[in-house]
Structures are given as structure tokens and as C-alpha cells.
VEXKE-693166 format. One record per residue: z, y, x of N, C-alpha, C in turn; residue in one letter. Coordinates in pm, 1 decimal, padded with zeros to 6 digits. Atoms other than C-alpha are relative to their C-alpha. Example, Ala and Ser with C-alpha at 12.3 -4.5 7.8 and 13.67 -1.06 7.14 Angstrom:
! VEXKE-693166
[[00000.0,-00119.0,00089.0],[00780.0,-00450.0,01230.0],[00000.0,00120.0,00090.0],'A'],
[[-00006.0,-00119.0,-00082.0],[00714.0,-00106.0,01367.0],[00073.0,00109.0,-00077.0],'S'],
! end
This chain:
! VEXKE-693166
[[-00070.3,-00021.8,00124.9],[15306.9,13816.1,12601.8],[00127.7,-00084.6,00000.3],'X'],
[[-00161.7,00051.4,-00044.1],[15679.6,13740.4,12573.5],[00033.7,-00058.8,-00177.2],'X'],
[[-00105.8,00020.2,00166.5],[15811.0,13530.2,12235.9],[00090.6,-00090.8,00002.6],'X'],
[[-00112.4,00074.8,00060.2],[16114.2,13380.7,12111.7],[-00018.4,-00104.9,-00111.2],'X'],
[[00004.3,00149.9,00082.4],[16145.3,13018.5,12007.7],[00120.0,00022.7,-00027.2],'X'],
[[-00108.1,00001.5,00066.2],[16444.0,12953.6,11755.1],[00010.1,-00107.1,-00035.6],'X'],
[[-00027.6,00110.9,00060.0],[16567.8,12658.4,11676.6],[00119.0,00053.1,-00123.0],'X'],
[[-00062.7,-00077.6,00112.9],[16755.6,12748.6,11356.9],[00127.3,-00100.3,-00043.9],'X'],
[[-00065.8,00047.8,00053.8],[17106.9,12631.2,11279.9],[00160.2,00046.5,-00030.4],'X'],
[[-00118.9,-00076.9,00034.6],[17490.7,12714.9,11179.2],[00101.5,-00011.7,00111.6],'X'],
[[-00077.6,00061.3,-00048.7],[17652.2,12509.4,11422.3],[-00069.5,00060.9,00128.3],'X'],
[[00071.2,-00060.8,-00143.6],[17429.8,12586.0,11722.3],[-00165.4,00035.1,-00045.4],'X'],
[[00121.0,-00056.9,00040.4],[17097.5,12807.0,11715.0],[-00029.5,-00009.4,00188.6],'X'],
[[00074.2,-00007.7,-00122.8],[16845.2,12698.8,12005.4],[-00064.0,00140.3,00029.4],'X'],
[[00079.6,-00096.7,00021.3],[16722.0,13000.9,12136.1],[-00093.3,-00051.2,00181.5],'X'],
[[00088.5,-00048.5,-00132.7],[16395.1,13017.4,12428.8],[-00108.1,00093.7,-00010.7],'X'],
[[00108.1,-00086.0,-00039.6],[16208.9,13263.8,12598.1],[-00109.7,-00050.0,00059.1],'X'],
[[00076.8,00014.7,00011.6],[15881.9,13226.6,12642.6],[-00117.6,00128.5,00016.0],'X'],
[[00158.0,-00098.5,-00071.6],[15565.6,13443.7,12881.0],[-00103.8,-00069.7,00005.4],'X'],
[[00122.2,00061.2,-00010.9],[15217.4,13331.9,12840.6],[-00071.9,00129.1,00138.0],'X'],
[[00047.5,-00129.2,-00041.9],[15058.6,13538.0,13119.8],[-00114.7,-00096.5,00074.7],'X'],
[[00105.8,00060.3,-00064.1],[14731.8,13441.8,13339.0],[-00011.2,-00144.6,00060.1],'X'],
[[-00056.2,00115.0,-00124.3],[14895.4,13199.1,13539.6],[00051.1,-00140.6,-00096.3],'X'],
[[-00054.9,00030.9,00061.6],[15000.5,13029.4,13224.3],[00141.7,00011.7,-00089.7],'X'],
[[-00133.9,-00064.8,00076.4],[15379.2,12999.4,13082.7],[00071.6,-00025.1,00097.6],'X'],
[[-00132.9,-00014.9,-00080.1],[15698.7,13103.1,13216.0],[00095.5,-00002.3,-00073.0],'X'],
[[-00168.6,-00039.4,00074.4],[16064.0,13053.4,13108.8],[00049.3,00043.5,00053.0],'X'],
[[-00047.7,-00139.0,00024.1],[16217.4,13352.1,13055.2],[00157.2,-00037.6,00006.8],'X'],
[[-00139.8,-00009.0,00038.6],[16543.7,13251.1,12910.8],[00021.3,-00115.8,-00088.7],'X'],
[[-00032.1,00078.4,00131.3],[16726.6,12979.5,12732.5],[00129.8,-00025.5,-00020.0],'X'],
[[-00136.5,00013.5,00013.3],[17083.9,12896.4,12572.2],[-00063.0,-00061.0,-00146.7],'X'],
[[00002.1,00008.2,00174.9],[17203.6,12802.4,12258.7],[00129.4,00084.4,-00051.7],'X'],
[[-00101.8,-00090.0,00074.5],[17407.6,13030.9,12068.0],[00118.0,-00145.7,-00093.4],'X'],
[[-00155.8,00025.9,00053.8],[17772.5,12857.2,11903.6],[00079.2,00044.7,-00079.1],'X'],
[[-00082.1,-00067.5,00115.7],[17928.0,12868.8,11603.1],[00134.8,-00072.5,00009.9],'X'],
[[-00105.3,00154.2,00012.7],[18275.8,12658.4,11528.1],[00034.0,00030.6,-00179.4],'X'],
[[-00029.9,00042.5,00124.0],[18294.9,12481.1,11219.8],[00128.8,00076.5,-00121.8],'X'],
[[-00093.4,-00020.3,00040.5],[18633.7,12593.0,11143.2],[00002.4,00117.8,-00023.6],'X'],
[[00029.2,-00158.2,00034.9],[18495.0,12960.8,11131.6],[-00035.9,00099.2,-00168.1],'X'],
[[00067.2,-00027.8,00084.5],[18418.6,13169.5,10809.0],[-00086.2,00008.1,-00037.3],'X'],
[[00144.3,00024.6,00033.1],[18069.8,13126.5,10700.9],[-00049.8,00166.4,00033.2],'X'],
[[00014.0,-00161.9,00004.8],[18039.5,13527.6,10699.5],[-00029.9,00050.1,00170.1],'X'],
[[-00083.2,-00042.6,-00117.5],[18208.1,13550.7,11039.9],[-00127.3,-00067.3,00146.3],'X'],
[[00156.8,00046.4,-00051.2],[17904.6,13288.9,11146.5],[-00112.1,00061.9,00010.5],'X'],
[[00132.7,-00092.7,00032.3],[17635.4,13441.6,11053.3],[00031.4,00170.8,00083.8],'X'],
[[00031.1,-00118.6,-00067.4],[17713.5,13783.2,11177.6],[00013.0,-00022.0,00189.8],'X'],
[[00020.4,00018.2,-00089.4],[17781.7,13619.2,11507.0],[-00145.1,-00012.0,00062.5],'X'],
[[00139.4,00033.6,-00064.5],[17429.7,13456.9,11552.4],[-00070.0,00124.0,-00020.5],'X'],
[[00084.7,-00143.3,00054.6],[17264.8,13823.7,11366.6],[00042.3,00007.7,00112.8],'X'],
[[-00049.0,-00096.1,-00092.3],[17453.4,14033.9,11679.1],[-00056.6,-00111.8,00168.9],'X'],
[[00060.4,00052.4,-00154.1],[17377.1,13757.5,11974.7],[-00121.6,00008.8,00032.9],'X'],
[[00168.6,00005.1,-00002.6],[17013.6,13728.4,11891.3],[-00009.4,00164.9,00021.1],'X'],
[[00031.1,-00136.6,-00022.6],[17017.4,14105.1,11850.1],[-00007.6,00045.8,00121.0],'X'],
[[-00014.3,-00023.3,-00172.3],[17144.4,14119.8,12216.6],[-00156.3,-00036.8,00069.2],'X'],
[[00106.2,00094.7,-00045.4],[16888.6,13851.6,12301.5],[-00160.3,00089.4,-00035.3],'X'],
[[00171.5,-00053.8,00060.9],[16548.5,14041.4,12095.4],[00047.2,00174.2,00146.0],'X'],
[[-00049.7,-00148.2,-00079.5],[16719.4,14401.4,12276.8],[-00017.0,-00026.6,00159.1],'X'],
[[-00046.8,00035.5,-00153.8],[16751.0,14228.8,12631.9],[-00159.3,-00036.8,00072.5],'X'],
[[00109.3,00036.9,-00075.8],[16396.5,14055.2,12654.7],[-00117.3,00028.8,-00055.1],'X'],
[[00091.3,-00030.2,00069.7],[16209.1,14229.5,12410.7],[-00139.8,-00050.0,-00013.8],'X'],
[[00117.0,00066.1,00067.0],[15969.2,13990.6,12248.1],[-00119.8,00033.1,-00060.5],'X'],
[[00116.1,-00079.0,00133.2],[15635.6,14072.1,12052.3],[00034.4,-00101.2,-00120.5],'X'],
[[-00044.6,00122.0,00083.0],[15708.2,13767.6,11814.2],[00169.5,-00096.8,00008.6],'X'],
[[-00080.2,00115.2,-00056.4],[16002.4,13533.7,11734.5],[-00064.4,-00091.4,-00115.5],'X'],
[[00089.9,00101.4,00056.6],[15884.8,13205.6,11613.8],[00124.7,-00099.1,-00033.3],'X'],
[[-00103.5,00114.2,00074.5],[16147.0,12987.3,11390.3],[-00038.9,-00113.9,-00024.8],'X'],
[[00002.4,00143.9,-00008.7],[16125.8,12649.4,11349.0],[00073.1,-00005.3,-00175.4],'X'],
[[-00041.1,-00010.9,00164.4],[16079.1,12618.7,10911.9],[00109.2,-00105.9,-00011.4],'X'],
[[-00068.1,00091.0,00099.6],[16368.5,12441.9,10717.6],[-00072.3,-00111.8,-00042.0],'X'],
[[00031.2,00162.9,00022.6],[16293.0,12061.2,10679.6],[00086.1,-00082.5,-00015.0],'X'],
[[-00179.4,00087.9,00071.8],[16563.6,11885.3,10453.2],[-00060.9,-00039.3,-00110.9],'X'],
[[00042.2,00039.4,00148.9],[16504.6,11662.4,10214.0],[00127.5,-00131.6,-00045.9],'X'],
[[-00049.0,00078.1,00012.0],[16789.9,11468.1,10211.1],[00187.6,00068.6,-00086.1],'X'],
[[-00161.4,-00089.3,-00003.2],[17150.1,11728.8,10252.5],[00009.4,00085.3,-00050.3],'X'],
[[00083.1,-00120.6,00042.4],[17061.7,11993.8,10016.5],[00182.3,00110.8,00070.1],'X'],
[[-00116.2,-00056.7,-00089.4],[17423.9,12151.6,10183.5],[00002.0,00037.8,00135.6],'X'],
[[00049.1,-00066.9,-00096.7],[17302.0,12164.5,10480.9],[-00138.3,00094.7,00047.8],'X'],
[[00143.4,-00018.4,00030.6],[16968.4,12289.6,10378.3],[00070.1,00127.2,-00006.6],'X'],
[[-00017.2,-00157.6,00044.8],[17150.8,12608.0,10237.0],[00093.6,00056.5,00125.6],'X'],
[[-00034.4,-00042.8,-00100.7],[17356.3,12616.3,10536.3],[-00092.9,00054.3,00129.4],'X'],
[[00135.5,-00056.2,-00099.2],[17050.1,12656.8,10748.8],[-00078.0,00123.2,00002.7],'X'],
[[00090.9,-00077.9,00070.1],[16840.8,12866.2,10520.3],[00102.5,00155.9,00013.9],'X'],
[[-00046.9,-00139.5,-00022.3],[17147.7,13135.6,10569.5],[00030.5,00042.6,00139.6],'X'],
[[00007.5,-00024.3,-00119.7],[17143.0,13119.1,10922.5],[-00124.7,00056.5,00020.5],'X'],
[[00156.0,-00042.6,-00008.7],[16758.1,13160.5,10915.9],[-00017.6,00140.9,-00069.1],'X'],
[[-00023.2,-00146.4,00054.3],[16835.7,13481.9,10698.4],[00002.7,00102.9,00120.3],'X'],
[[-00025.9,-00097.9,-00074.0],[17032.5,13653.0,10955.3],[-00096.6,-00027.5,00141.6],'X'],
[[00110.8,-00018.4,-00181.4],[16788.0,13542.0,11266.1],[-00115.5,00109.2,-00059.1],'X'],
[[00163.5,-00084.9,00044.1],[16459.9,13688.8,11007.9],[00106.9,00179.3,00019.2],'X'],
[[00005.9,-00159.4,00014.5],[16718.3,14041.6,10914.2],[00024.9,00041.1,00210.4],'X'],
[[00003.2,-00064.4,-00114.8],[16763.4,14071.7,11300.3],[-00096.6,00010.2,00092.4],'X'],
[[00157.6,00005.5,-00092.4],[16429.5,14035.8,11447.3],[-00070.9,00115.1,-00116.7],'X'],
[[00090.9,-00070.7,00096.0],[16306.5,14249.6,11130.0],[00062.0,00187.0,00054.5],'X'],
[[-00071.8,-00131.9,-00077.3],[16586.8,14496.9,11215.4],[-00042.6,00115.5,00117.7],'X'],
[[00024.1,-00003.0,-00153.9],[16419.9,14519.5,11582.3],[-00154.8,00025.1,-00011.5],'X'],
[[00100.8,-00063.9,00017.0],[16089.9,14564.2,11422.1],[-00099.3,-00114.5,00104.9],'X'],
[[00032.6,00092.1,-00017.5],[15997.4,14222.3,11542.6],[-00073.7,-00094.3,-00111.5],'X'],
[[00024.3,00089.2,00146.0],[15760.5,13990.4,11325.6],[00054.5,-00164.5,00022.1],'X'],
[[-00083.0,00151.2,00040.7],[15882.3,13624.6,11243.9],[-00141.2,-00076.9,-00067.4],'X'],
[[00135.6,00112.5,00092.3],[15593.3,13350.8,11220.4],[00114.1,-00130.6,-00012.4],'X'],
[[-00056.2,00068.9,00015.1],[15759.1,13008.3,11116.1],[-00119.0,-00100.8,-00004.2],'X'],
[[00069.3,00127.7,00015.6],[15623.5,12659.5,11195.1],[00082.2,-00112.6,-00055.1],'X'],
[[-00080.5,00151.9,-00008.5],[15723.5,12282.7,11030.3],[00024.4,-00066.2,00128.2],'X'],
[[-00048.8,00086.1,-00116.1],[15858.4,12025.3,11254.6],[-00110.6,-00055.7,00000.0],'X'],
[[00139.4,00075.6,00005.6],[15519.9,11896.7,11188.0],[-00106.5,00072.7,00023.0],'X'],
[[00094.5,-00117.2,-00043.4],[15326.3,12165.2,11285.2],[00011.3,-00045.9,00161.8],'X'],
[[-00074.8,-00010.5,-00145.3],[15568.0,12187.9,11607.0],[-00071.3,-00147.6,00044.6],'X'],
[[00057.7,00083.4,-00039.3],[15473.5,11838.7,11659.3],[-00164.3,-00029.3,00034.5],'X'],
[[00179.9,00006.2,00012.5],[15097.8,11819.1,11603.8],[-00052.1,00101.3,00087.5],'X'],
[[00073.2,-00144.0,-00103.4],[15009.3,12180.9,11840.5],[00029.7,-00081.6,00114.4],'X'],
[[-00038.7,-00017.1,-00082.7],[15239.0,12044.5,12094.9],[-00041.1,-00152.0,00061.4],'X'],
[[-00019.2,00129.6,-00046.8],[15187.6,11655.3,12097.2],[-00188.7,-00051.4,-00034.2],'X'],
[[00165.1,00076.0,00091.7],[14824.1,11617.7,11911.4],[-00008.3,-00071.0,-00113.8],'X'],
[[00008.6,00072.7,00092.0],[14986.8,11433.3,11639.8],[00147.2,00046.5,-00060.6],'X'],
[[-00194.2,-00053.3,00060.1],[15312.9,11521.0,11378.3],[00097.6,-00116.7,-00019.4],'X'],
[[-00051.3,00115.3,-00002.4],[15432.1,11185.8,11448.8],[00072.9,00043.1,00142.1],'X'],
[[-00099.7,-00017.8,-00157.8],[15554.7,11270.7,11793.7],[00145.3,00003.5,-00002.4],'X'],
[[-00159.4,00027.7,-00013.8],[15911.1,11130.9,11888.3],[00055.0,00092.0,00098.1],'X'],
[[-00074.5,-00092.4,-00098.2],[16153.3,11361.7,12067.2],[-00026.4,-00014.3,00165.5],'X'],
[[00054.0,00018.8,-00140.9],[16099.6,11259.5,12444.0],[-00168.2,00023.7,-00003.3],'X'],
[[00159.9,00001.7,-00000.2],[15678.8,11306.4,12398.3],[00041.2,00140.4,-00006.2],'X'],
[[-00025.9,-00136.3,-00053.2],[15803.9,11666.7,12286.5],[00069.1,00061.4,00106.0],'X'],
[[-00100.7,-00002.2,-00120.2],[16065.4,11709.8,12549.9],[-00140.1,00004.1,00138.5],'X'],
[[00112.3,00086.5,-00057.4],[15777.3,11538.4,12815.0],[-00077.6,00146.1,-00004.2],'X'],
[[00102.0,-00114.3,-00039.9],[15527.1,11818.0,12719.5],[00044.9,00190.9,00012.0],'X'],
[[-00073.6,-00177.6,-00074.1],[15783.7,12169.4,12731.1],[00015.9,-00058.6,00108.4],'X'],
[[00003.3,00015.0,-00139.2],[15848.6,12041.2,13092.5],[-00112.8,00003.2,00042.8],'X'],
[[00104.3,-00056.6,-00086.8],[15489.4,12030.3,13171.0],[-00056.5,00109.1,-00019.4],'X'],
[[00060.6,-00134.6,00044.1],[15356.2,12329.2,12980.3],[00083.0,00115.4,00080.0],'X'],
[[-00093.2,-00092.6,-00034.5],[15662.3,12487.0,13128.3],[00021.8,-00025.6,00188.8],'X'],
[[00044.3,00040.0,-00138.3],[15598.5,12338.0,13479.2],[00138.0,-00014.8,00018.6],'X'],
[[-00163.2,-00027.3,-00064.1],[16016.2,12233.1,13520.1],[-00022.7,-00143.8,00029.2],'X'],
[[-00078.2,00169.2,-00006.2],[16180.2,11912.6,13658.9],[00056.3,-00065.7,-00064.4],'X'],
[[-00064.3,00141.5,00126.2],[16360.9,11788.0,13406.1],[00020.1,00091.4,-00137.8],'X'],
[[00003.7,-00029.9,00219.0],[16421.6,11835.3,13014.7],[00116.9,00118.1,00030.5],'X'],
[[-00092.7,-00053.0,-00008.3],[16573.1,12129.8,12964.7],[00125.9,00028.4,-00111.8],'X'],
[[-00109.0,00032.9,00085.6],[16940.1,12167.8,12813.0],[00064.6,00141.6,00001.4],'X'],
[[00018.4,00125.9,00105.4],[17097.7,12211.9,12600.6],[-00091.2,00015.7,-00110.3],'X'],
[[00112.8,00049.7,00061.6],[16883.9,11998.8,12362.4],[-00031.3,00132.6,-00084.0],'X'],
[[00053.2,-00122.9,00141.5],[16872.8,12296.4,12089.1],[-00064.4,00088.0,00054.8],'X'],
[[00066.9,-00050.8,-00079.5],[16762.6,12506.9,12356.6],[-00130.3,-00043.9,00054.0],'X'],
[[00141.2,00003.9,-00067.8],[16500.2,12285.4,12496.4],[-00107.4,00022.2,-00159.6],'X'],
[[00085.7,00044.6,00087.7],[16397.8,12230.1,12110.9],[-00075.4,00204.3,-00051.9],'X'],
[[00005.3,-00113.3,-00011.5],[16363.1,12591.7,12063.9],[-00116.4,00059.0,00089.6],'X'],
[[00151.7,-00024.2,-00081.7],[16114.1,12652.1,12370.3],[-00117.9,-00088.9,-00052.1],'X'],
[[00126.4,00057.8,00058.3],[15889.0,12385.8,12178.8],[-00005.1,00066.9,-00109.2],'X'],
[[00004.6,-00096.0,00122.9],[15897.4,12618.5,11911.4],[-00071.4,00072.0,00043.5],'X'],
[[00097.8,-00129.9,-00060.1],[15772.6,12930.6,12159.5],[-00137.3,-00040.1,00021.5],'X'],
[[00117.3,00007.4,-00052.4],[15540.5,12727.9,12280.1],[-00110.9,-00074.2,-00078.7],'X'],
[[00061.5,00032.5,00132.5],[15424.7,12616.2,11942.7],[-00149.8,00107.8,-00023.1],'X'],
[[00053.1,-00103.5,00044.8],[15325.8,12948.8,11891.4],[-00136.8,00006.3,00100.3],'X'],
[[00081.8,-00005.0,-00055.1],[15128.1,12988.0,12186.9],[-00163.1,-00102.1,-00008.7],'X'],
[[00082.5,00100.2,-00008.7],[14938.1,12657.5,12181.4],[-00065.1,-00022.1,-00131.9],'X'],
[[00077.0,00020.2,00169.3],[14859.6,12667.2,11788.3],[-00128.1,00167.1,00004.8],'X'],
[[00070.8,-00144.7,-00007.9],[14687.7,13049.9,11935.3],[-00099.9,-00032.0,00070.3],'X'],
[[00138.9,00039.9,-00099.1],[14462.1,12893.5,12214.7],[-00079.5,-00105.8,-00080.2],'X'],
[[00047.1,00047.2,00108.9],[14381.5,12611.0,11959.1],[-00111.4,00060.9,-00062.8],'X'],
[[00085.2,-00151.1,00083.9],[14250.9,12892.5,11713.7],[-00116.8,00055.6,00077.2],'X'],
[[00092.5,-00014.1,-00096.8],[14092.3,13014.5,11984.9],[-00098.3,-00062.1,00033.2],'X'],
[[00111.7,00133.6,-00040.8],[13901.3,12749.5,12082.9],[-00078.4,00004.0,-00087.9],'X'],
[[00084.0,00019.2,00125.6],[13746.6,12688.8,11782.6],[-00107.2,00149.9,-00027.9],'X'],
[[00115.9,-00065.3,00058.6],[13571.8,13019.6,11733.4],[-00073.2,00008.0,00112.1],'X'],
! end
């Protein structure tokens, strides 16, 4: 099964691919999509909608898996996020793709065992789950495959248990 991790943002949107198959996981694909500041907010957004569109069209996913809004501080950047996260949900919906969403504390706790986990512990375990040599870049991108592989590992979890 093939899904899309998202790291969700205006400025740069992590995106990774993500195969669970017998053998375990494989990366598929990763980047980060690019906005520039100095752009129209409009002009943003339909960028990341149309790249991802490429991206869902190119490696056709069963799932993409976002990474929820967690702001409690910038409520400006909160709404800047939340309309980026718009156009990733209308273009995966578009595509007839579903959209599960985890906290950063979710993401943490499936991937680390605990939602305390500091960035290098996550980093640390997408390189081994993902069997690579080093952390992969860039960061929004690697944060993004701990997203895919959120999904997966919160499914064998589940699993387990019954």
C-alpha cells in the first residue's frame, strides 16, 4: 500500500511517499514543495493544490496522511496553515483520495513510543523504518515521511492488539 505523508505549510509543504509491502517500507518519493513569501496568498495556495495534484496523479496513493495543525501560540500563522491544509484536503478529495490527520503527538508517540520525542529520536527512527543512511532532506520532507509512516505504524499497532 502506497501513502502520502504531508507535512503541511505555506512557506514549504513536506511531502513523502511511502510503500508498506511484505518486505516492509520503501521510499517512494520525497521533496518539499515552495512557496515565496513575497507571493499572493491565492497564487500560494493554488500552487501547492496543482503540485500535490501532480504528486497524488504521478504515484497514486490509497491515503494521504497530514500532519494536524498545532498552534497555540501565532494564531496568524495558524490560519496561514489551516489554508494551506484546505487546498492539500480539496486536492486529494478532488483525486478521490481520503485524508486521515495525526497530532504532532500522535506522530510522536506511534513513531517514538512516547509524544515527548525530540526531533533527532524522530529523524533516528524514519531512517531505520525506512532502512536509509542518513536523515533525509530537506527537513520538511524528512518530517513528512514521519507522517506516512505514522500512518502505517499507528495500523500494525491496531493490529496487534486484536
Amino acid at each position: 500500500m502506497i501513502v502520502l505523508g504531508i507535512d503541511p505549510g505555506t512557506a514549504n509543504v513536506g511531502v513523502g511517499v511511502v510503500e508498506k509491502n511484505g518486505k516492509g517500507y520503501q521510499l517512494i518519493h520525497h521533496t518539499c514543495i515552495t512557496t515565496e513569501p513575497s507571493e499572493a496568498t491565492a497564487d500560494r495556495l493554488r500552487f501547492i493544490y496543482e503540485s500535490l495534484t501532480k504528486i497524488i496523479s504521478q504515484y497514486q496513493p490509497k491515503m494521504v496522511i497530514l500532519e494536524s495543525l498545532f498552534f497555540a501560540i501565532n494564531a496568524r500563522s495558524a490560519m496561514a496553515v489551516g489554508k494551506a491544509m484546505g487546498a492539500i484536503t480539496l486536492a486529494s478529495s478532488n483525486l478521490d483520495i481520503p485524508v486521515v490527520e495525526y497530532t504532532p503527538l500522535q506522530i510522536k508517540k506511534y513513531l517514538c513510543g512516547y509524544g515527548r520525542a525530540k526531533k533527532p529520536e524522530i529523524q533516528k527512527k524514519v531512517m531505520e523504518l525506512l532502512k536509509l543512511p542518513k536523515i533525509p532532506r530537506p527537513q520538511h520532507a524528512a518530517d513528512a515521511l514521519a507522517v506516512a509512516l505514522t500512518f502505517f505504524e499507528n495500523k500494525s499497532k491496531n493490529t496487534a492488539k486484536t
